[in-house]
C-alpha positions as CSV (number, residue, x, y, z in Angstrom):
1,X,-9.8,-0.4,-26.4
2,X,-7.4,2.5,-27.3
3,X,-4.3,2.2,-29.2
4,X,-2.5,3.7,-26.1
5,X,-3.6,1.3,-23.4
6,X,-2.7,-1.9,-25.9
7,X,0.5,-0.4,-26.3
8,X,1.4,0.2,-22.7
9,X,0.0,-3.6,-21.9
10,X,2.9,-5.0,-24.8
11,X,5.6,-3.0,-23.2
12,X,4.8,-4.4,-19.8
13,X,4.1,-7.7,-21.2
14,X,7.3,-7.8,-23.2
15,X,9.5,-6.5,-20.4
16,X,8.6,-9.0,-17.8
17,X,8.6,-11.5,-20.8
18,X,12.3,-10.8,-20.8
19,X,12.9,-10.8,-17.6
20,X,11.0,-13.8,-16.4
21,X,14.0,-15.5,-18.2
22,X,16.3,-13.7,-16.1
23,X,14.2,-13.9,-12.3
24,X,14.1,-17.7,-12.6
25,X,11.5,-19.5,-10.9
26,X,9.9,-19.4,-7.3
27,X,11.5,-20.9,-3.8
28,X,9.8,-22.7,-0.9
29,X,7.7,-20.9,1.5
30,X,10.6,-19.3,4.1
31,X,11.1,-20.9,7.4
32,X,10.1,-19.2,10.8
33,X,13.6,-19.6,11.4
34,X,14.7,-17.6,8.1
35,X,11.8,-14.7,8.4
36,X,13.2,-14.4,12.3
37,X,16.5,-13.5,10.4
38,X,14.8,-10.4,8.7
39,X,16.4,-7.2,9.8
40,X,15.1,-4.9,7.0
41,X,11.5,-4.9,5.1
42,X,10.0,-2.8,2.5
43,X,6.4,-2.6,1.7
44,X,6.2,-1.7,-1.7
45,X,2.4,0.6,-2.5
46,X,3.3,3.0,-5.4
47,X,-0.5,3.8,-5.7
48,X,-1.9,7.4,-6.2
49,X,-4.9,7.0,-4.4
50,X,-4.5,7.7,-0.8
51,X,-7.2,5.3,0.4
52,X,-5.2,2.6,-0.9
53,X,-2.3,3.3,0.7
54,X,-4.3,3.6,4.4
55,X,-5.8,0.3,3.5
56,X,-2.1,-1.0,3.3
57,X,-1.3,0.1,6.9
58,X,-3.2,-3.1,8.8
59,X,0.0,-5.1,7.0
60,X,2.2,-2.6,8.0
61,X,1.0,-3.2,11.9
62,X,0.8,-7.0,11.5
63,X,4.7,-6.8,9.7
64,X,5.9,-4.6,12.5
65,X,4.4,-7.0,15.4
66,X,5.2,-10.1,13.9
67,X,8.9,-9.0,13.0
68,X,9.6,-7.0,16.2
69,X,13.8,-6.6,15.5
70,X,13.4,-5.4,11.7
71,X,12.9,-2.1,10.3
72,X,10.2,-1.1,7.8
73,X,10.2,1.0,5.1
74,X,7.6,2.0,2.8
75,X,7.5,2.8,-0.8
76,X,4.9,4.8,-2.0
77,X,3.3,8.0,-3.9
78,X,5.3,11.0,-3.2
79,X,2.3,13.1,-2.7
80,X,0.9,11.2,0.5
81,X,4.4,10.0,2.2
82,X,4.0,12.3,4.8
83,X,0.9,9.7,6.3
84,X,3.6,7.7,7.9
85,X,5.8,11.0,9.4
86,X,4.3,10.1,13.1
87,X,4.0,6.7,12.3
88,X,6.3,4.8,14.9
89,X,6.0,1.4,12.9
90,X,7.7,2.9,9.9
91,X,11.7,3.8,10.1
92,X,11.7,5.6,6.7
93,X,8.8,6.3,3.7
94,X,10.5,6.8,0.1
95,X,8.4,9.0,-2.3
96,X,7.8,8.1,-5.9
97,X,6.3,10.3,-8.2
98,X,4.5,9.3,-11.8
99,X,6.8,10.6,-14.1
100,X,9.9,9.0,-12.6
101,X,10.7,7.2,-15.8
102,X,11.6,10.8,-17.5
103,X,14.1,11.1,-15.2
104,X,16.9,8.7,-15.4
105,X,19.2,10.3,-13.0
106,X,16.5,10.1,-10.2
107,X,15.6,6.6,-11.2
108,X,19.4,5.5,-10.6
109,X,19.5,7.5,-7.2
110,X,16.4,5.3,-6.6
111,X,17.8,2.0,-7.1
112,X,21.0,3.1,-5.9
113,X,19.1,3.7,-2.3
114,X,17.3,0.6,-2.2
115,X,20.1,-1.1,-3.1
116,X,21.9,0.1,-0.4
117,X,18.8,-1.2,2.2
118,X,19.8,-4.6,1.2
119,X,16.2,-5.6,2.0
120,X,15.9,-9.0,3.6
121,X,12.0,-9.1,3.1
122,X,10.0,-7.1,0.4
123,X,6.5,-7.0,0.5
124,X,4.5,-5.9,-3.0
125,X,1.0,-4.4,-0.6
126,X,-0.6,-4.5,-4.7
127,X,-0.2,-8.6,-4.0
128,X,1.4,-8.6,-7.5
129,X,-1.3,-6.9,-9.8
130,X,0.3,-3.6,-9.6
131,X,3.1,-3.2,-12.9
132,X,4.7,0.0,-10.7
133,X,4.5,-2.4,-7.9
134,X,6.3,-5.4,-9.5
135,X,8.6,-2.8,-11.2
136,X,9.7,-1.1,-7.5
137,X,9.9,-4.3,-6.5
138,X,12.4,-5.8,-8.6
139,X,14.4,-2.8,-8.9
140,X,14.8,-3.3,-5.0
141,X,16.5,-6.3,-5.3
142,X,15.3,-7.9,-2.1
143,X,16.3,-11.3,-1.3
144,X,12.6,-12.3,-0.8
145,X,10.2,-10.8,-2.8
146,X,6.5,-11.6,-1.8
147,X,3.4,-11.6,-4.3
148,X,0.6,-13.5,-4.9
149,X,0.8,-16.7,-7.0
150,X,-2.0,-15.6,-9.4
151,X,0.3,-12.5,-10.2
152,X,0.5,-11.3,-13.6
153,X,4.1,-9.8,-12.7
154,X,4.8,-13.3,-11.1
155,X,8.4,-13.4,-12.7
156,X,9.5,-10.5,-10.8
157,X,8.7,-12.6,-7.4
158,X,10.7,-15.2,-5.9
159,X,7.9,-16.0,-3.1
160,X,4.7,-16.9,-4.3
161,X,1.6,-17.1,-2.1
162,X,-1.6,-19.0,-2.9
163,X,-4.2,-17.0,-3.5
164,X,-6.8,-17.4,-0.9
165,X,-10.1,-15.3,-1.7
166,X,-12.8,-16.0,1.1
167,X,-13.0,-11.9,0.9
168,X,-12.7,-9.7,-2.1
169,X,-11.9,-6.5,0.5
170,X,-8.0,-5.7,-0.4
171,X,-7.4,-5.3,3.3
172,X,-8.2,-9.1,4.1
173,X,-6.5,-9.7,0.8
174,X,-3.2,-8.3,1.8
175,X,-3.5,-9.5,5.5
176,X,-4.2,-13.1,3.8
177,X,-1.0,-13.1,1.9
178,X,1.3,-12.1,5.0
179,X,-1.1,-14.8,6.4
180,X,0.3,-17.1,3.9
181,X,3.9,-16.0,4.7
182,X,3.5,-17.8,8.4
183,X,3.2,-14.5,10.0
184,X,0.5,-13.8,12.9
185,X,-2.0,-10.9,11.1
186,X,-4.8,-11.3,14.2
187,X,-6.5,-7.6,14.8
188,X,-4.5,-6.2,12.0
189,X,-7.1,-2.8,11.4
190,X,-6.6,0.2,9.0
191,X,-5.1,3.3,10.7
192,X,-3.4,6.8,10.6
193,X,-1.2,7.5,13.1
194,X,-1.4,11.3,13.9
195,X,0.7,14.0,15.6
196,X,0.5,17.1,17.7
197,X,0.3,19.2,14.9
198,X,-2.3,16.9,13.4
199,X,-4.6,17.2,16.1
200,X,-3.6,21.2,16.5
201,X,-5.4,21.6,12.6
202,X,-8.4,19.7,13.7
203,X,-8.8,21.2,16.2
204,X,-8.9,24.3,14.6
205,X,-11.4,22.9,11.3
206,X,-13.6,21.7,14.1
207,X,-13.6,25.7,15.6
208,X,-14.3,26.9,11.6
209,X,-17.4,24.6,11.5
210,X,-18.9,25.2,14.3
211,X,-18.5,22.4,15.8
212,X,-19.0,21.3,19.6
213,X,-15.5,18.9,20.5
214,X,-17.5,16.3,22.8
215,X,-20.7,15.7,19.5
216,X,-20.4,12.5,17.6
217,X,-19.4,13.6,14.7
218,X,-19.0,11.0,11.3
219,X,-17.2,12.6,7.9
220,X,-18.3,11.4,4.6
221,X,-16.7,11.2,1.9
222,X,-18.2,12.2,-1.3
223,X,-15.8,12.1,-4.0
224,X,-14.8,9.4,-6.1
225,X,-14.3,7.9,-9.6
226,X,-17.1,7.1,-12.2
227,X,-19.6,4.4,-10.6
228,X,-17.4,4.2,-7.5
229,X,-18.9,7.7,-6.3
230,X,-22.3,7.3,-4.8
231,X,-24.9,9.4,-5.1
232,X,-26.2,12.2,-2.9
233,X,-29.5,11.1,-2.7
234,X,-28.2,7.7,-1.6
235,X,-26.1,9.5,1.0
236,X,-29.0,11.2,2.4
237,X,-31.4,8.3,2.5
238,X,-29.0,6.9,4.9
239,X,-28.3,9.9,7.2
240,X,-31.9,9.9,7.3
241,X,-32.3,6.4,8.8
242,X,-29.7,6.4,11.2
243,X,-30.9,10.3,12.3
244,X,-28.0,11.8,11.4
245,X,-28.0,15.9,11.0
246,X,-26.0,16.7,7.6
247,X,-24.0,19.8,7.4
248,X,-22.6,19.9,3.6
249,X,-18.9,21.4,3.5
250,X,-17.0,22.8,0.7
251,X,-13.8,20.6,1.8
């Protein structure tokens, strides 16, 4: 293993070492009476990738329909904030960016603004196994903090959920945990919730390839990292089976 990932793994270990002293332990489970109290939530997704962040929003749906009178907020990469901009669920999306550590004076405006939320309910959408999600969401100082009870970062949480893996897919895995909250996650389904000017763009990629508005039309993907990216051949084999016509872009 290199010397710089054992030395980032004893900083995280020591910090929430020390402050696993100062969190104190867990609390019971909150009543329905006590999450019927929560006025302001933040969902807490720090993540880089921006298919981890869509695979957040089927909590973000089940949040905002379980907690009707509360506003959500959502913490997230800087770069893909805008995803939420027509999303009528969210209230407000606050950017991070990676290097926010080098920047003290942004990192106080940070806490300073989270702070100010007063936050009744925080959600980490990394169920605890994230360290910039357990680090965004003590800094938020929320009055319930959610996580997973097999958490690494479990110190950090004052609401621990028992882990409950019949599925390994991170969208059951989050839905499970709100599950475990007492909060009703039934139809819960990934999404992106699009604008005018969305559909305006589209519209006019769909014109630059040629294509006909009323075909059936499926986009894959091919990009991804290491043994996570499948390949071609693979991709073809299929699109063959299911007599699919490919049409390679440069996208």
């Amino acid at each position: 293993m290199r010397p710089g990932v054992l030395l980032e793994r004893y900083v995280k270990r020591a910090f929430f070492g020390a402050l696993a002293g100062w969190a104190g332990g867990g609390r019971a489970l909150p009543s329905p009476d006590e999450l019927a109290r929560v006025h302001r939530v933040l969902v807490v997704r720090p993540n880089f990738r921006l298919g981890n962040l869509i695979l957040a929003t089927p909590a973000l749906a089940a949040l905002s329909r379980a907690l009707p009178g509360a506003e959500l907020d959502v913490l997230c990469g800087a770069p893909y904030a805008d995803i939420f901009a027509c999303d009528p669920t969210v209230r407000e999306t606050v950017g991070v960016t990676r290097d926010l550590h080098r920047h003290p004076p942004t990192l106080v405006r940070l806490v300073r603004r989270l702070r100010a939320r007063r936050y009744d309910l925080v959600v980490d959408a990394a169920r605890g196994s994230s360290f910039l999600g357990a680090f965004f969401t003590w800094l938020s100082g929320g009055k319930l903090r959610v996580a997973s009870a097999t958490s690494r970062y479990r110190a950090v949480y004052n609401v621990h959920i028992p882990s409950n893996r019949q599925s390994w897919l991170k969208v059951d895995l989050l839905l499970d945990l709100l599950r475990g909250l007492g909060l009703d996650v039934t139809g819960a389904t990934p999404y992106v919730a699009l604008g005018d000017a969305d559909h305006h763009r589209a519209s006019e990629v769909w014109r630059t390839l040629g294509l006909d508005a009323h075909e059936h039309v499926v986009g894959i993907v091919l990009g991804a990292r290491g043994p996570k990216q499948w390949p071609l051949a693979q991709v073809v084999e299929i699109a063959r089976e299911y007599d699919v016509t490919l049409s390679l872009g440069d996208g």
